[in-house]
TORBATOR-643638 format. One record per residue (C-alpha): residue in one letter; x, y, z. Coordinates in steps of 0.1 Angstrom, whole numbers, plus 5000, padded with zeros to 4 digits. Layout:
N
AXYZ
...
END
This chain:
783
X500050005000
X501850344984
X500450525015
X502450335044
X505950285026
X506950665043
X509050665068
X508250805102
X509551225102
X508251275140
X510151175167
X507851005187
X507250685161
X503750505156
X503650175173
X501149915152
X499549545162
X501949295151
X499249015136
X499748635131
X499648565090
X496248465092
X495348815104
X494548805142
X496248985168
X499048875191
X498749105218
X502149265208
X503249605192
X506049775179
X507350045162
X506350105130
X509450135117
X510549775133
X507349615121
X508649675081
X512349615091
X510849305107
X508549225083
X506149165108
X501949125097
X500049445109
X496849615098
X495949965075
X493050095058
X491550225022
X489050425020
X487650514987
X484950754976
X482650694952
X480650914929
X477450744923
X476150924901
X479051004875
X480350674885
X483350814898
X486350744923
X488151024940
X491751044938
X494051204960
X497851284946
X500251214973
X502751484979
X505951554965
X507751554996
X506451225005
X509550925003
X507650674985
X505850714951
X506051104956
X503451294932
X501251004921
X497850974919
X496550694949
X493850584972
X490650864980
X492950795015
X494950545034
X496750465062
X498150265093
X495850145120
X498050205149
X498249995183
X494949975203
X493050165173
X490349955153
X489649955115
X486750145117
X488050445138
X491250465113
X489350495085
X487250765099
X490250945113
X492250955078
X489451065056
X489451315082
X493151415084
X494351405049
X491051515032
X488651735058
X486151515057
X484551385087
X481651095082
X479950905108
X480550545107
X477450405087
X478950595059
X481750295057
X481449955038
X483749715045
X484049545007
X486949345013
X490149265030
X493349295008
X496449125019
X500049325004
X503249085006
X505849304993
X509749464998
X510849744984
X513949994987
X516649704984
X514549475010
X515049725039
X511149775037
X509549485040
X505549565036
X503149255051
X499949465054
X496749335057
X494549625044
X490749655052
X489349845022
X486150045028
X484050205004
X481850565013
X479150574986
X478050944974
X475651024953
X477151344933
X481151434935
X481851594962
X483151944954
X486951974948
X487152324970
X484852114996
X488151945012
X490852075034
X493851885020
X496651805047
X499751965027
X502151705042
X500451385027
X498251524996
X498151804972
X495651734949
X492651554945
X490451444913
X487651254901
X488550974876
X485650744860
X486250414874
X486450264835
X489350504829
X491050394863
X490850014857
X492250104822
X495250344838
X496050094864
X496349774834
X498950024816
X501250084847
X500550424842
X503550634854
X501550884870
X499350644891
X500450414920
X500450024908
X497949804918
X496949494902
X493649514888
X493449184876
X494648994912
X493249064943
X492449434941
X490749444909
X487349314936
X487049714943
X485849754899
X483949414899
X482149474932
X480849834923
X479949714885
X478449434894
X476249644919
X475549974889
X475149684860
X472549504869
X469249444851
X465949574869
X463849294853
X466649014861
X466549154896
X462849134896
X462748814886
X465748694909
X463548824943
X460548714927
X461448364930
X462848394964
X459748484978
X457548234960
X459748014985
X457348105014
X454048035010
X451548315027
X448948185051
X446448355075
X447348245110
X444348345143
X442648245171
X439448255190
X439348535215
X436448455229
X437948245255
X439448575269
X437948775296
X437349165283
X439749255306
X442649075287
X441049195254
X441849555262
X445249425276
X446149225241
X446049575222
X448649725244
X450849405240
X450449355203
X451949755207
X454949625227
X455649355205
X456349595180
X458649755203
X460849425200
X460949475162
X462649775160
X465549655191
X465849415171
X466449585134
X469349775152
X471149425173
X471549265137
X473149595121
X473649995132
X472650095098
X469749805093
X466850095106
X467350305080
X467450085054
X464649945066
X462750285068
X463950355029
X462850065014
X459150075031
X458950465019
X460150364983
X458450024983
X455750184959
X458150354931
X458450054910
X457649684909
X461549634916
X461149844950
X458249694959
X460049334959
X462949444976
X460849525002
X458449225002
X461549035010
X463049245034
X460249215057
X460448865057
X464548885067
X464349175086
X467849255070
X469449245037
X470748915038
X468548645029
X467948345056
X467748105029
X470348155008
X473048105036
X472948475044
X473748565009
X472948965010
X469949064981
X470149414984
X473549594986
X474749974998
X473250114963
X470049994971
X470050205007
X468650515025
X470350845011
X471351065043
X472751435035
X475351575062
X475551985061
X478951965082
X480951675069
X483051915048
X484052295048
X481052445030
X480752564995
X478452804979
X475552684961
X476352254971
X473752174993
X476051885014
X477351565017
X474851285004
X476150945011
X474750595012
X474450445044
X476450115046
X476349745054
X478849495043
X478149215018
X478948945043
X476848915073
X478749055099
X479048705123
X479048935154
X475949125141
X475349455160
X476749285192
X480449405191
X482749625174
X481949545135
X486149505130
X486649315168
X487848955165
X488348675187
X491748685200
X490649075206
X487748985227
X489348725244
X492548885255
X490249185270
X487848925282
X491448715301
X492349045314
X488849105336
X488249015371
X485748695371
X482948865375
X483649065348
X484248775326
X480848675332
X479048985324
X481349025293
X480248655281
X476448755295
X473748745273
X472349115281
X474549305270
X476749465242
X480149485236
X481349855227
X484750075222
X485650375240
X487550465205
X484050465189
X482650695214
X484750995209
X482851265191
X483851215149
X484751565148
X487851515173
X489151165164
X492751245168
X495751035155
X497550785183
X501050835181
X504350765205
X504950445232
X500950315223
X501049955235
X498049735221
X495849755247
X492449545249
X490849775272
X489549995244
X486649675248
X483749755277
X480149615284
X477049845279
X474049675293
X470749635269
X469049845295
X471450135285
X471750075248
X468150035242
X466850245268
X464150465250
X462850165239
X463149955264
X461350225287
X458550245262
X457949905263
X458149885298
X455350145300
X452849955277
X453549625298
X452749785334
X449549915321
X448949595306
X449449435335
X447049735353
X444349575331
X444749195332
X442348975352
X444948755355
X447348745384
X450048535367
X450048765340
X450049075359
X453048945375
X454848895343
X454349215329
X454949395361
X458249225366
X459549235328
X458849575326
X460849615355
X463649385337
X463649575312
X465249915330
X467049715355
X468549445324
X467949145358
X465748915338
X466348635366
X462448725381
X460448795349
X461348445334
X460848265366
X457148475364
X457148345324
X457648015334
X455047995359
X452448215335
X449048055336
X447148255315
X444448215287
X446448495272
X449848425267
X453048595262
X456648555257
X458848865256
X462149015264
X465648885253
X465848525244
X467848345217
X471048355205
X471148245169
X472648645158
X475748595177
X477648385152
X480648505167
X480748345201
X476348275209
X476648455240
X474248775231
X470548735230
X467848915205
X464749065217
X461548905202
X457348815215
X455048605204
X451448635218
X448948345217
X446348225232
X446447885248
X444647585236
X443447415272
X442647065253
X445947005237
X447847195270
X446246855292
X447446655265
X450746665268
X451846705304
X453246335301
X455946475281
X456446735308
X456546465336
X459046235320
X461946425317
X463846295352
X462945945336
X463846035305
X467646195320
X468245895342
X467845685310
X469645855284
X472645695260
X475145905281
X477545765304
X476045815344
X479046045354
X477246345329
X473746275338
X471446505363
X470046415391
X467746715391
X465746755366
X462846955367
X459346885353
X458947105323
X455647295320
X454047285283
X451447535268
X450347495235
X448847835222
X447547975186
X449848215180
X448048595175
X451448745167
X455048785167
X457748995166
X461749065167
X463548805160
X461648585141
X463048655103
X462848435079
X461748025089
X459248045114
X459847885146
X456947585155
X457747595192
X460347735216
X461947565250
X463047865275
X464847995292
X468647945281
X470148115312
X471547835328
X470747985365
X467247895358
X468047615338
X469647455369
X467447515395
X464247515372
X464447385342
X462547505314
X459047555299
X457747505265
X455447695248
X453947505213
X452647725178
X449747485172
X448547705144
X452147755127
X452547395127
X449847285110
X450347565084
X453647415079
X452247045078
X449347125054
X451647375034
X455347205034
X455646865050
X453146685032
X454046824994
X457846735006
X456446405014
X455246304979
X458246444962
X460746274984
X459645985009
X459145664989
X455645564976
X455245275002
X455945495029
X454645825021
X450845805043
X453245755072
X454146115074
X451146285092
X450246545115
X450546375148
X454046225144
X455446585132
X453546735162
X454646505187
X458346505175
X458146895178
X457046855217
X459746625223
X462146835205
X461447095225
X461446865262
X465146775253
X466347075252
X465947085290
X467346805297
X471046675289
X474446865295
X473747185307
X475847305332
X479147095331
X482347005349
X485447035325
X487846755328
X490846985348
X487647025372
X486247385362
X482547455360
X481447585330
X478247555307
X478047385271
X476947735255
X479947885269
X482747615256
X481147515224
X480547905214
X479147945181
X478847575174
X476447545204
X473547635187
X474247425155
X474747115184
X471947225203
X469747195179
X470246865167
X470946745201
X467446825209
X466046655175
X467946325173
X467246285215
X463846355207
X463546085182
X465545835211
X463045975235
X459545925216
X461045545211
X461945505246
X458345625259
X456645365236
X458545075248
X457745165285
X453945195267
X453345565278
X452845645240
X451545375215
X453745155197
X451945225162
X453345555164
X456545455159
X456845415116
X455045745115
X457445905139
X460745805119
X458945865089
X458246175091
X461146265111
X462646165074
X461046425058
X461446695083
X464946675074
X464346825040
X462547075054
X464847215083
X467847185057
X466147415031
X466847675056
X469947695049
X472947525068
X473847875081
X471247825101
X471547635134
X468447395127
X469347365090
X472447265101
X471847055128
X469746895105
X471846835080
X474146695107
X471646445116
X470246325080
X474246275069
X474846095099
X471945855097
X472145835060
X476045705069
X474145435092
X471545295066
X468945395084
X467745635059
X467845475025
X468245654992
X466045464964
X466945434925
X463645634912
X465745884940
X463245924968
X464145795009
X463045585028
X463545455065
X465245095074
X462945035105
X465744725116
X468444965117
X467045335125
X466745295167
X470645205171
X471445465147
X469645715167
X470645625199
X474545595185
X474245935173
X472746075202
X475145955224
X477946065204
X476346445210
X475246445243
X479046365255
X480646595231
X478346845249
X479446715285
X482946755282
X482447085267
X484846965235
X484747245210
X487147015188
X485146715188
X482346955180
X483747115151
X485346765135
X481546635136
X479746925127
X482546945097
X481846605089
X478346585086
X476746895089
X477346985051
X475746995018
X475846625006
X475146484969
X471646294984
X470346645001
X471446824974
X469446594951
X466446634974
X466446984975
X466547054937
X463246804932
X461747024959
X463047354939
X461547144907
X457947134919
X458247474936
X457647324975
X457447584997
X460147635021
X458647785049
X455448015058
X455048425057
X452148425088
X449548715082
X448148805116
X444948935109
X443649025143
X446749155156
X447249385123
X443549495123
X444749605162
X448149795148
X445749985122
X443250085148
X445850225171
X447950405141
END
């Protein structure tokens, strides 16, 4: 990178982050001038900006004074990102120094990360940089008498069309610093083409078949089991639930609100606009859920913003208009932590805490922030001198603070929900979450939720914690509010009252099993509505709560979507049946099996490994040594366990024995339908984990005219292998083992792959889009 081969004229020299090769930090820093000597792997930036609307990059030409590549044109602006600094912070601080120009930080796309292996002046300069390029999107050229040039760095700056740059930089143009347009630096000409080129109708058609993958169905209930009282309550709920749609928008990106606000005020400009945001709505971001987080929008397609300051003014130009940003990739660590913070980062800050601190760092409440991002943009200054890399630049903001005007609204609605309610158990939840939700304790409210015994149901507050693909410690907001179905509630409290029987006799050795286990309660509602983080596949049931405090001394309740899983059954399951499952077994797969495999699903997630004792003798939880493979393992730990479990109750005759061809039948097809979510996804990819596995077994057969069917001789020991095989990885907390399994068979083989594109064939649905019709009649009367 032309704009770091300068040598140091101060005399206090920048210290940078000496990085491994593959790019994460060490913990160690050094002079700058040490690190090239050295040749030691460090960190810069790039930050281009692009004219929209002329199609235009900005150049800067470096200055004549400077020791490298003096008086050539270069990079918008560049430079180091010195020890303890992050990514985002440098880039913001350089566009300011060199060119006046001060953006907030959702003005900055990450595109992509460009790693620079070279030596230069006789090999004294050895240049091992990995460069984070960003891209700030305008939508008319910024004035040229607009920026304040820093004299010692730049004395020029120009426009060039990004046609005529491409072509400059394939000539080796004298006058322009080298770089490579056809290696790894010519992604900064395909990435914006590619984003300006394409077709309208192609697009069109493009999200046009992506959403004919959900199939829209009216989901309600009858109300008239509720007591006026709770009527009048429901509207103020339904209100709050909202509330967790818009915490939610800003925990999976900073600049996903605003996006979300353009598209929906745009939606009606064209029949393009109106499909980009059709689809958005179902994601809730621009990355699709089914397409392995693939994005479908990109920064062009985003909310314009104009800043009156960013610049010095000039007469008669009205501002700075810029796109705001998100990055192609879904960021793993969503809205959670520092967009450029890595693991090593995180965990040398995490190392460096008191216990305590550890805790609440790993906690699921709370966000991850930087002090560096917290300075005002205007007085971002450069770090210079003895900087060591320091990982306190890390610290914890709890939800209650990052989200508080929300959080306080909500809070509002619930209490006068609660005022309302005729029912005590309900009054006691809403009272208590909305005190959760200013005080971020949630220990109380989901003791309340779990003993809620109400005809009107709700779940809210911060639950899951799918997002955090970085380490699955942070938990999204989201509701769902039902109303419970008494008849099938009595049904299934066997389930419920199993589950010691159920631990004592699971394929697990005896040293890892509980002797505690707590009766989980079971409601089964029809869901009115939901909210926050439900994007995407909608979830059938949910097992909670994952803190493992309560966990331990109270196991968990489950709350059943009757409604949403026969919309899936009638809609999905049974069209994936007759494509897939093989004629003789097909009338096997019905409503009952699916159903009952769902409740047991859900009852094994509260039982097995849970809290743990690591083999040197520490206590610890699965979540918190399998990280972001928990979910994945979770998930399928709770399906295959399920299946083991439903078999187990029939042979001590609590469930009939007919049940059982039915069960592993549709079990079979169920697969298909979880891994059409994507194996991104932790039940797409537990699923996948579980298929692959079984498939490996023979218990799942793959027939010449290419549809599955089930080995009943060999299909019990194959479940009960493979559970076993998870339920121990889990209790001695073995990421590795974890990883080589989840490597091995949660992945895209040529029988699912076969599967899938029959499905795609005959245009199966993949999952639901619910329309809540009560619940949206009771948004318009309030708006």
């Amino acid at each position: 990178m032309a704009a770091e081969f300068d040598q140091m004229t101060v005399k206090e020299e920048e210290y940078l982050d000496v990085l491994t090769k593959t790019g994460e930090k060490t913990g160690n820093s050094k002079p700058r001038g040490d690190v090239h000597r050295d040749g030691d792997y460090h960190r810069a930036v790039h930050v281009w900006i692009f004219a929209e609307s002329t199609q235009e990059l900005l150049l800067q030409r470096r200055a004549d004074c400077k020791d490298s590549w003096a008086g050539q044109w270069d990079i918008s602006s560049a430079g180091h990102i010195s020890a303890g600094d992050s990514s985002l912070i440098s880039a913001m601080r350089e566009l300011q120094e060199e060119l006046g120009v001060t953006l907030p930080k959702d003005a900055f796309e990450l595109i992509f990360i460009f790693l620079q292996e070279c030596t230069i002046n006789d090999g004294k300069f050895i240049n091992n940089e990995y460069n984070d390029v960003y891209l700030v999107t305008t939508i008319d050229p910024i004035p040229l008498e607009a920026f304040t040039l820093q004299e010692s760095e730049v004395s020029a700056v120009k426009y060039l069309s990004l046609e005529e740059y491409r072509r400059v930089l394939a000539q080796e143009h004298p006058e322009y610093v080298p770089y490579d347009v056809n290696g790894e630096y010519g992604q900064l000409f395909t990435i914006i083409e590619k984003r300006y080129k394409e077709n309208a109708e192609a697009r069109s058609l493009a999200l046009e078949k992506q959403l004919n993958r959900y199939a829209s169905t009216s989901l309600s209930a009858e109300l008239t089991g509720l007591t006026a009282a709770d009527k009048e309550a429901l509207k103020l709920l339904v209100k709050a639930a909202t509330i967790m749609d818009k915490i939610f928008y800003v925990q999976v990106w900073y600049s996903n609100p605003s996006l979300r606000d353009w598209l929906k005020e745009n939606a009606d400009k064209s029949q393009l606009d109106k499909l980009k945001w059709m689809y958005y709505v179902i994601n809730k971001s621009p990355w699709s859920c089914l397409d392995e987080n693939e994005a479908f929008l990109t920064t062009a397609d985003s909310a314009i913003k104009l800043l009156l300051k960013a610049t010095k003014p000039v007469p008669g130009w009205k501002g700075f208009e810029y796109r705001t940003a998100f990055p192609a990739v879904k960021p793993p660590g969503a809205n959670f932590y520092p967009p450029d913070m890595d693991k090593m980062e995180f965990n040398l800050w995490k190392d460096s805490l008191q216990q305590d601190k550890q805790e609440e760092a790993m906690g699921f409440f709370n966000v991850i922030r930087r002090h560096s991002e917290s300075l005002s943009e205007d007085s971002i200054s450069h770090k210079m001198g003895n900087v060591t890399s320091s990982p306190q630049d890390l610290y914890v903001v709890p939800y209650s603070q990052e989200y508080n005007s929300l959080l306080a609204e909500a809070a509002t609605l619930l209490r006068k929900a609660g005022d309302m309610t005729s029912s005590s158990s309900l009054k006691r939840l809403l009272y208590s979450k909305a005190d959760a939700f200013l005080s971020n304790d949630y220990y109380d409210s989901d003791i309340a939720w779990m003993e809620l015994d109400s005809k009107l149901d709700v779940t809210i507050g911060p639950y899951e914690t799918y997002e955090d693909a970085l380490f699955g410690y942070k938990a999204t907001f989201e509701a769902f509010i039902g109303v419970r179905d008494d008849e099938a509630t009595a049904q299934l409290k066997l389930f419920g009252d199993q589950l010691q029987v159920l631990e004592k006799n699971l394929p697990l050795d005896d040293i890892y099993k509980s002797e505690n286990v707590t009766a989980a309660p079971i409601r089964v509602i029809q869901l009115l509505y939901n909210a926050g983080d439900v994007k995407g596949p909608q979830t059938v049931a949910f097992n909670l709560p994952n803190d493992e405090r309560i966990v331990k001394d109270r196991g968990t309740s489950m709350v059943m979507l009757k409604n949403v899983s026969e919309a899936k059954f009638k809609l999905i399951l049974k069209p994936i049946a007759n494509v897939c499952i093989m004629e003789e077994q097909r009338e096997l797969v019905d409503f009952d099996s699916f159903f009952t495999h769902t409740i047991c699903h859900e009852c094994c997630h509260g039982i097995g490994p849970h809290t743990i004792t690591l083999p040197n003798g520490q206590k610890s939880t699965v979540r918190l040594e399998l990280q972001e493979l928990h979910s994945s393992l979770e998930e399928a730990k709770a399906d295959i366990v399920g299946l083991w479990a439903l078999r187990f109750l029939m042979d001590k005759d609590l469930l009939p024995k007919n049940l059982a061809k039915s069960m592993y039948v549709s079990f079979l097809a169920g697969c298909f339908r979880s891994v059409r979510f994507g194996l991104e996804e932790a039940h797409g990819k537990g699923q996948a984990l579980q298929f692959n596995y079984l498939f490996e077994k023979g218990a799942f057969i793959l027939h010449p005219d290419e549809t599955f069917g089930v080995d009943f001789e060999k299909v019990a020991d194959s479940v009960a292998s493979l559970s076993r095989e998870i339920l121990t990885i889990q209790a001695r907390g073995d990421k590795e083992a974890a990883k080589t399994l989840l490597q091995k068979y949660g992945v895209m083989t040529p029988p699912l792959k076969r599967a899938l594109e029959k499905l795609e064939t005959v245009q199966v649905p993949v999952d639901i889009v619910p329309d809540f019709s009560i619940a949206n009649q009771i948004l318009r009367d309030i708006n």
